[in-house]
N, C-alpha and C positions, 0 to 999 in steps of 0.2 A: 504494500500500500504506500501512496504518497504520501497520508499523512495516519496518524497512529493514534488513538487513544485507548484510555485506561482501562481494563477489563469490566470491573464495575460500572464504567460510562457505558461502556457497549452494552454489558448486559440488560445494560436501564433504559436504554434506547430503543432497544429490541423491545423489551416489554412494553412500551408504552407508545411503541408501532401496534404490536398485534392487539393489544387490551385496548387500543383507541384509534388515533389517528394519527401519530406520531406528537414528539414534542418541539415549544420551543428552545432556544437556549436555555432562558429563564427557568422554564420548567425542567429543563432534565438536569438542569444547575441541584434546585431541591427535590429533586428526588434521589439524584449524589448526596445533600446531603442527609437524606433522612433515612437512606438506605433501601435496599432493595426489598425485605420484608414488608418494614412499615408502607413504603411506596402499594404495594401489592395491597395491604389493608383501606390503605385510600381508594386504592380504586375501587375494591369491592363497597367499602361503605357507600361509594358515588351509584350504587344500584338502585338505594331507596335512600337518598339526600336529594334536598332541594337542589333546582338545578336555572340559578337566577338566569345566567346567560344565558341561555336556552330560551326561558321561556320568556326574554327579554324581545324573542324573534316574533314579530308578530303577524297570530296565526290569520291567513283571510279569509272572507267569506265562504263557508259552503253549502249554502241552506236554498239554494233558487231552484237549484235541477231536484230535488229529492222532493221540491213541494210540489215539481208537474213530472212525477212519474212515466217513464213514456210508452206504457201499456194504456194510458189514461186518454189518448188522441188517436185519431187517425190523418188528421190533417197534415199533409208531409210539412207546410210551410212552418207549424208549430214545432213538429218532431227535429227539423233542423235548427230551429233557435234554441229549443232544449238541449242538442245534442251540441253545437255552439257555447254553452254555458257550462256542459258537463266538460269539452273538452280544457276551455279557459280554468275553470275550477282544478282539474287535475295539472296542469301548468301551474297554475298558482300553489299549490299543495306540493309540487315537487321541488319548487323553487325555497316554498319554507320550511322541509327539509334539509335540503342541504346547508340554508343558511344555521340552523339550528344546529346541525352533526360541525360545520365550521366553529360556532361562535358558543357551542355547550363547557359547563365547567365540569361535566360527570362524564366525560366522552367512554368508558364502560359500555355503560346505559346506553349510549347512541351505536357502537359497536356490537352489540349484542342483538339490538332491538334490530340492524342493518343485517344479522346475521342468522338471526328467523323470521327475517321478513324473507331471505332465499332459501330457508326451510321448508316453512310452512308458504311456499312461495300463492297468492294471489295476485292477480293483472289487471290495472285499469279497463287494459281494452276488453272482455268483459263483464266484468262488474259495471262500469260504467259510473259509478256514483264516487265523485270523490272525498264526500264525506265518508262515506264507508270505508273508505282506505283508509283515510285519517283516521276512526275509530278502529280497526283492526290496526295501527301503529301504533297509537296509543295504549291498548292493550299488550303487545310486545312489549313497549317500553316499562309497562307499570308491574308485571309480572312474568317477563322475561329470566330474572333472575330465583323466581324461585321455584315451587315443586314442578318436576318436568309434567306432571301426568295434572295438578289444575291448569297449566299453562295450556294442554292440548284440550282439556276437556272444555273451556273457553274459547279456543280456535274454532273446537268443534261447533259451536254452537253460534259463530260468529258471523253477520250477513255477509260480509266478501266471503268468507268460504265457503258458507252454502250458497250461494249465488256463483259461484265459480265451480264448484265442484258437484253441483245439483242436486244438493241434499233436500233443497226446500220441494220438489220435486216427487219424494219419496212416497209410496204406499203401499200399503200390502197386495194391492192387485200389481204393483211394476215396481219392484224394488230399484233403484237405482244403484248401482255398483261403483261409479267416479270413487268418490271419498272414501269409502269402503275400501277399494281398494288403493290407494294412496297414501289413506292413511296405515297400511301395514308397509305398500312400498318404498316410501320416501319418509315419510316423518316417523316411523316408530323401530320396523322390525327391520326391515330389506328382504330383497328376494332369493327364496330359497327357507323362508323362517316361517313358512306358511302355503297351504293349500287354496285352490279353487274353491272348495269346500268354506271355505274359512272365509273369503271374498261374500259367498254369497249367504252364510249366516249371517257377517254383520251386516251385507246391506238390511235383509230382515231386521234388525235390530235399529236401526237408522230410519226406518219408516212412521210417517207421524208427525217429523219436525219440520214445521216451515217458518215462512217470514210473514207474517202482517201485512197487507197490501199498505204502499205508501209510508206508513212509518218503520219498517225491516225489523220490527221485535221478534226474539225468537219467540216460538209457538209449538205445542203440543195436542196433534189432532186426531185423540186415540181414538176414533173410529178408521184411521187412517194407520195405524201402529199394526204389525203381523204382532202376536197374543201367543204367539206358536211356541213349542221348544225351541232352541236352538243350539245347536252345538261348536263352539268358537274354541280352537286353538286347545284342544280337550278336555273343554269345561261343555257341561249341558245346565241350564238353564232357561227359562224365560226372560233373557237377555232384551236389554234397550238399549240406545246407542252408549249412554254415561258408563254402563255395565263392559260393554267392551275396548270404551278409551282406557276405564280400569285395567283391566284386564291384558291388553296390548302393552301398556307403557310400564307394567311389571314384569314381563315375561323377558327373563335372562341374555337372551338373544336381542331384545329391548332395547335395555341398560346397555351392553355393547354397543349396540347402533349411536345411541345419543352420543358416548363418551366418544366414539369414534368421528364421528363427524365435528363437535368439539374443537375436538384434538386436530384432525386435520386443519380445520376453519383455521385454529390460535397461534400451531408448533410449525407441524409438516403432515403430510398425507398420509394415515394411516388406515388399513384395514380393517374390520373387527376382531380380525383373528390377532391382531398386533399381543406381543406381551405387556406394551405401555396402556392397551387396551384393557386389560383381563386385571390389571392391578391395581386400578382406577374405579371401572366396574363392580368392584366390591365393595367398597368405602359407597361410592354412590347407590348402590341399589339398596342400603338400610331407607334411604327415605327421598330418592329420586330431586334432591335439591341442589338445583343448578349455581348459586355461588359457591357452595363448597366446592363441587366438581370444579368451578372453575379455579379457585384456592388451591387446590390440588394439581392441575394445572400446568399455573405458574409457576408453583414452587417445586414443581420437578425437576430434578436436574438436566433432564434430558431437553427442557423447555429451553436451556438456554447455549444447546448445545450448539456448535458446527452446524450440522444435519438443518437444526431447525433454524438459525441464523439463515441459509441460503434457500431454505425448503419451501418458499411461497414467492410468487411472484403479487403485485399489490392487484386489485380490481380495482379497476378504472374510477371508481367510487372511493376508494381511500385513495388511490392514489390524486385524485384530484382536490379530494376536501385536505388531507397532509398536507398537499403543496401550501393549499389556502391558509394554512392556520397557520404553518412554519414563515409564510410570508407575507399575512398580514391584510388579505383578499376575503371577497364577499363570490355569495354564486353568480355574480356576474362581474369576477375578477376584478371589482373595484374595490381601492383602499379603503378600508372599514375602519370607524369610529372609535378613537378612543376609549378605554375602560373608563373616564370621568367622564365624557362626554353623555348630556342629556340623550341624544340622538341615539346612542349605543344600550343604554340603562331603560328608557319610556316605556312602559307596555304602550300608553297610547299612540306610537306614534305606524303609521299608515304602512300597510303593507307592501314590497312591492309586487308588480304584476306579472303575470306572461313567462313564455320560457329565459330563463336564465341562459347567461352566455354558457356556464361552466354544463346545465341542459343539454345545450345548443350540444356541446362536445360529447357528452354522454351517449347521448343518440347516435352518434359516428363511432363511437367506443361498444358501442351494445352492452350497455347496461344505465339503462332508464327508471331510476327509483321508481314505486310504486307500478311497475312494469316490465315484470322479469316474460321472459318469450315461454316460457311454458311452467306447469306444474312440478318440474323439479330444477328450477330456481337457474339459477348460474352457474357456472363450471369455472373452475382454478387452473391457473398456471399457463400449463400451453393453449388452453382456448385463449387467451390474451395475447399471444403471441404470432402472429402473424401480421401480412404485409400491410394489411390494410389500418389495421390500430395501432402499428407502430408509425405510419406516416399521421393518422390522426392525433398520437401520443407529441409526436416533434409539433406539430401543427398548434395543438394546443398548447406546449409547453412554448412558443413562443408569441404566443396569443398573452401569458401571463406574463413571459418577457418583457412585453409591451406596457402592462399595466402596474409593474411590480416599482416601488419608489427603490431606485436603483443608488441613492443618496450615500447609503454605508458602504455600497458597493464601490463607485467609484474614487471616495475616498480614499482608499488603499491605492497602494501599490500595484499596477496589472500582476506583479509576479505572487501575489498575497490572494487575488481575488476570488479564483477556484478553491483555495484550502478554504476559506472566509465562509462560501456559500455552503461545504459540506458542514461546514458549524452550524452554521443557520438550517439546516436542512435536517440538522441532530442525527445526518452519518458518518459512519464511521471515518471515512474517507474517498480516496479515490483510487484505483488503481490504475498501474504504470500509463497505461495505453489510454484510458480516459482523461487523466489529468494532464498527460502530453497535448489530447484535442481541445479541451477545455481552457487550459494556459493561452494555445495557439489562438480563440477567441475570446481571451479575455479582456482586449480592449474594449468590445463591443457585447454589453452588459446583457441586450435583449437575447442574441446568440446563447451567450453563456449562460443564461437562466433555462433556457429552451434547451439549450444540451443536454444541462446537469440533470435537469427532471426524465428526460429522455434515457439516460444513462442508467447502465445493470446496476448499479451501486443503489440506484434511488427506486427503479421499476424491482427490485427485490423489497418483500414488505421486512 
């Protein structure tokens, strides 16, 4: 490397890469000095702490399209100004997002809630309502952190997932299989941990639950509910659906799956079969609670190993909102507001509108908050790597080149300026062949912000 720091720096920069969005100097300054334990406690306390910044971001309207439902017209000229307000409403909902995941003081909380929202993945396009996003976000964020199995059994029951996965749908004359099976496939067990059989009891068991027309309350319409036996994963019972989110998110195979994906999401990629899996999976399956698991975690030594140091490359989503925080940017890569400043502190003060510039890039990056492309969320590593998101990756890293206050920057020395930004950017460094390119344009401040970001050093989470 061209430039070097202290093992404890590294190690605390890494953790508060994967446990959030990265740091700034400032921050990773104390958390050197408070240590890597206590650091780790902070951040879990940030699961259920107030989170001033955050909700300093303020939330906009999303109450006009949910009050004209658009089963409720047939007039196309209606249906498209509806469908006009729902698509503005989800713009504006994604844009205060990300400002929030930028400008939060619990960034945990924001990383976790970003990290079963591609779990338990639902999609604007259709659900349609982007209040229902918001409230399905909101419920990640506020119970994110604790029993894995209330966390699913409130997914379950949540109007973007049954509205995406067709549970409200269900009856005992046409059982619906989506969620059913989904939810063994992707959120609980994985494939292979369960039978067709199993698919088609709990859709049985799933029948009955719908939404409220116009206001999306869940609903219980046992005339509508199969009464039957059922036989799920080899338990027999008169099973309902609550009965085998129970049931599913106990079952040993389970408890791997979660700790496994986890672990991949936090460290580096691992299977269920992992031995980091199986050692984990025990502590967790006394009582299925996700800060401890994550406690457990961190403080693995394996968490801060080599392996995991290199083992993730960032999604386009940290790696965009990181840049932002490390230097000082809003979701539409403008200088953001002083910590004193009224402007930055106000609930009251006005939301902005429309898609965000940092958006705009998203969309070219493929991965559009509250809009993941299918029911099993986003993919790691090498799906980010190819031709196309790496010219979008330089493209927008010099978009923020442009906007970034380059003041500290050029004060220095050209020969200081690349070590300078990896400080600022809280990595480790640079290595031979990048700090060779980087030096080579460090007269030219927008270049060299545009590289570094672009760079294996920085696109590594």
């Amino acid at each position: 490397m061209a430039q070097t720091t202290d093992p404890a720096r590294s190690d605390l920069a890494h953790l508060l890469r994967r446990a959030g969005f990265g740091a700034r100097p400032d921050e990773l300054d104390a958390a050197v000095q408070a240590g890597y334990e206590s650091t780790v406690e902070t951040l879990l306390a940030g699961l259920t702490a107030p989170d001033p910044a955050g909700d300093a971001v303020a939330l906009p309207d999303l109450t006009n399209a949910v009050a004209a439902p658009g089963s409720a017209t047939s007039d196309v000229s209606a249906r498209r100004a509806r469908q006009m307000v729902e698509n503005q409403q989800y713009l504006n909902l994604q844009r205060w997002w990300l400002d929030r995941m930028i400008a939060t003081s619990t960034p945990l909380r924001e990383k976790l809630t970003l990290l079963w929202h591609g779990h338990f993945a639902t999609a604007f396009q259709k659900v349609r309502y982007a209040s229902l996003m918001y409230n399905q976000n909101q419920l990640l964020r506020t119970m994110g952190g604790g029993s894995f199995e209330t966390l699913t059994q409130a997914v379950a029951k949540d109007p973007a997932m049954m509205i995406w996965l067709d549970t409200q749908t269900d009856s005992a004359a046409d059982p619906n299989e989506n969620f059913a099976r989904e939810l063994m496939e992707l959120f609980t067990l994985g494939i292979g941990n369960y039978s067709e059989n199993d698919v088609q009891a709990s859709a049985r068991a799933f029948t009955g639950w719908g939404l409220t027309p116009g206001t999306f309350q869940f609903v219980l319409r046992p005339r509508r509910h199969d009464n039957g036996s059922k036989t799920f994963l080899g338990q027999t019972g008169n099973f309902d659906g609550t009965d085998i989110v129970h049931i599913v998110t106990h079952e040993p195979a389970g408890t791997k799956w979660v700790v496994a994906g986890l672990w991949s999401h936090l460290a580096y990629p691992v299977a269920p079969t992992d031995p980091i899996v199986g050692s984990l999976a025990t502590a967790y399956a006394k009582d299925l609670d996700v800060t401890s698991l994550l406690r457990a975690i961190f403080l693995h030594p394996a968490f801060t190993s080599t392996t995991a140091k290199q083992g993730l490359v960032k999604q386009p989503i940290e790696w965009l909102v990181g840049a932002a925080r490390a230097l000082g940017l809003n979701a539409d890569l403008q200088a953001t507001a002083p910590a004193t400043s009224p402007a930055a502190t106000s609930p009251a003060a006005a939301p902005r509108t429309g898609r965000s510039l940092m958006g705009e890039f998203l969309t070219l990056l493929a991965q559009e908050p509250f809009n993941p492309p299918n029911v099993g969320g986003w993919d790691q590593n090498g799906y980010w790597l190819n031709t196309a998101t790496s010219l979008a990756r330089l493209q927008a890293g010099l978009t923020i080149g442009e906007h970034v206050d380059a003041t500290s920057l050029t004060a220095l020395p050209v020969s200081q300026r690349a070590s300078a930004l990896a400080t600022q950017l809280s990595i480790d460094g640079w290595g031979t062949t990048t700090a060779s390119a980087l030096n080579h344009v460090a007269a030219h401040p927008v270049v060299l912000v545009g590289l570094a970001l672009s760079a294996p050093e920085y696109v590594l989470n």
